[in-house]
N, C-alpha and C positions, 0 to 999 in steps of 0.2 A: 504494500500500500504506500511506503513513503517514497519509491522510484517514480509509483504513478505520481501520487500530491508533488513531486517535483516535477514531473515533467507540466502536468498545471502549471505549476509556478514558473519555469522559462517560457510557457507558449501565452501564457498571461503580462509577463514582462515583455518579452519582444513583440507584442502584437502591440501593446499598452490597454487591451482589455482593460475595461470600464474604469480608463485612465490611471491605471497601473505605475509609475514610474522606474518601478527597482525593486528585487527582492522585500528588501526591508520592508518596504509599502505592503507588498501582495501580504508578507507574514502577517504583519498589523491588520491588515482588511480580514485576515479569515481568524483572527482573534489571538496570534502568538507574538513573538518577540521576533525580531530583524537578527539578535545574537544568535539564535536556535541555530541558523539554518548550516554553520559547515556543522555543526554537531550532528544534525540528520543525516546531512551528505557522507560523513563517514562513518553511521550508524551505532552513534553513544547518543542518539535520545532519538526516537520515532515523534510523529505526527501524534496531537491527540483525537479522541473521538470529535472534539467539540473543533478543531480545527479543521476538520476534513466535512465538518455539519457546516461550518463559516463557511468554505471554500464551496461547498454546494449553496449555499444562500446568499454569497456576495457576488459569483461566478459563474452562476448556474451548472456546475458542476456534476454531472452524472455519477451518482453514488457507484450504479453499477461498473463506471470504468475506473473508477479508486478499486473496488475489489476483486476486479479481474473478469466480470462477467460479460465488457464490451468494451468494442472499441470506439465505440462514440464519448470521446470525453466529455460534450454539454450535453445537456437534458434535449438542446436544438441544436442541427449540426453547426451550427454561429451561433452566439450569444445576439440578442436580437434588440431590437429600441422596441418600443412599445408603438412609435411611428411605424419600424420595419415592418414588425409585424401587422398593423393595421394596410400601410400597401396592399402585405401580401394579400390580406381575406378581401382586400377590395377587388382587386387582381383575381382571383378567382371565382367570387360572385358574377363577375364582364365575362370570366369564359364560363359560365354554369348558364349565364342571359342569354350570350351568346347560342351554345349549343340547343339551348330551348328554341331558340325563335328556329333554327336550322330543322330541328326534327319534328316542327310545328309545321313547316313549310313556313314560315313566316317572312315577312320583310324586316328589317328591322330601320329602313328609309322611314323618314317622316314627309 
């Protein structure tokens, strides 16, 4: 689990994910210390539970790819704005309209 919560934590830094800037920051975001992190890296302290619950709540985080059950590390293959994803369902409503008016025979000309 703590190879995965790191590799979170380089793909959350070097993205700048939900304005990320540097280790130290991601740690603080998901509820630990900026000190911790070579102590994990050479494996004299692990991730807590309450870290890896942060890093799924501040991160969107897929519990199931911290414990090896997938490879999708977010819950969305992107971490999304609340804008993106309103696009999206607008974007897909235009083609659910679209396909309606087609298999209606319909025009969709005014």
């Amino acid at each position: 689990m703590d190879q995965r919560m790191l590799e979170v934590m380089e793909y959350c830094v070097i993205n700048g994910t939900n304005g990320v800037v540097n280790h130290s920051d991601w740690m603080t975001r998901v509820g630990g210390s900026g000190g911790n992190i070579s102590n994990i890296r050479v494996g004299h302290q692990s991730f807590t539970k309450d870290q890896m619950r942060g890093a799924g709540l501040a991160f969107n985080v897929n519990m199931e790819f911290l414990f090896g059950f997938s490879n999708e590390m977010f819950r969305y293959s992107e971490i999304q704005s609340a804008i993106d994803m309103l696009k999206a369902a607008v974007k897909a409503v235009e083609i659910e309209y679209a396909d309606s008016i087609k298999s209606n025979g319909m025009s969709n000309k005014r």
